[in-house]
N, C-alpha and C positions, 0 to 999 in steps of 0.2 A: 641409095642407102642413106638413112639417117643415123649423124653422131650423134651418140647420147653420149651424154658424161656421167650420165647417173648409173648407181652399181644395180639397184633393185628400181627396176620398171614396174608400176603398179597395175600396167594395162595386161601385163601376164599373166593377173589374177582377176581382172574386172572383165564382166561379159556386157556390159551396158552400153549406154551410148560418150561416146568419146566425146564428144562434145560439152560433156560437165566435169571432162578431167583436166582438162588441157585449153591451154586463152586458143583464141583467132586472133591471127596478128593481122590489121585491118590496112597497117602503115606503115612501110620499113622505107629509110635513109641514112644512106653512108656517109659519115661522116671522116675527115683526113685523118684523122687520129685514130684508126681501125676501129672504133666504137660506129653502132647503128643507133638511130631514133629509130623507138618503136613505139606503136600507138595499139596497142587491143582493144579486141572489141566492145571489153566492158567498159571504158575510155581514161584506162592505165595509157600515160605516157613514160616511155624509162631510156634510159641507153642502157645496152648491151657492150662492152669491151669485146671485142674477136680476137687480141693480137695472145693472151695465153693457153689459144688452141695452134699458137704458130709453130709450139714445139711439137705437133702433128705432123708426118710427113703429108698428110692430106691435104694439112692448109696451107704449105709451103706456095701455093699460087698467090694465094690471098697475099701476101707480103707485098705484093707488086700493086700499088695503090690503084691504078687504071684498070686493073683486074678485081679490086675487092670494091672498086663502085660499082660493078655490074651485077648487082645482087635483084634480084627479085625474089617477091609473094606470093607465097602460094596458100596463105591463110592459113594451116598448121605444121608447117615449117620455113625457111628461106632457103633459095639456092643460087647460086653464081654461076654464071657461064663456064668456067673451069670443072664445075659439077660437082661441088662441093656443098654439101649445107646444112642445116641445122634445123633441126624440133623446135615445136615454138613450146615446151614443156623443158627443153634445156635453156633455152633464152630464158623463160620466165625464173626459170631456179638462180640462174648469177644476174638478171640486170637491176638494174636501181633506177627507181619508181621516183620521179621527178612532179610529175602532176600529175591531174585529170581532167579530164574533156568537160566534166560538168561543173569546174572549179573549187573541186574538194582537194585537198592536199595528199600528197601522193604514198 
């Protein structure tokens, strides 16, 4: 299962190809301070914060810092070994956009 945090999902209403709605995350790293580096494919670099979905009882693993580096890619979403994870359509809606891959400002 994917968490969204958003109230209205627009893929409810769209029949097209998913792929012009939502990034592909090409790069995901855990960082100690429960934020991820993420890198999309259009070469958005950003961090994501994870720790205010800790008031989740879903994410309660993730609190255990050797449990929230075991994340991986799945290109339109991420998931952890505990089986928790996320839309990369919810990462793009809360992370902050630090640079780009081609040296354009972020």
């Amino acid at each position: 299962m994917v968490f969204t945090v958003n109230q209205y999902d627009m893929r409810n209403e769209y029949r097209g190809d998913m792929s012009d709605l939502t990034i592909k995350i090409t790069e995901v790293h855990p960082n100690a301070n429960y934020t991820l580096q993420i890198v999309a494919d259009d070469g958005r670099i950003g961090t994501s914060d994870v720790s205010p979905y800790f008031e989740y009882e879903t994410f309660a693993d993730l609190k255990n810092q050797s449990e929230f580096i075991q994340v991986s890619n799945g290109g339109y979403f991420i998931e952890w070994d505990c089986g928790v994870d996320l839309s990369a359509d919810t990462i793009e809606a809360r992370w902050q956009i630090s640079a780009h891959k081609n040296g354009m400002p972020g």
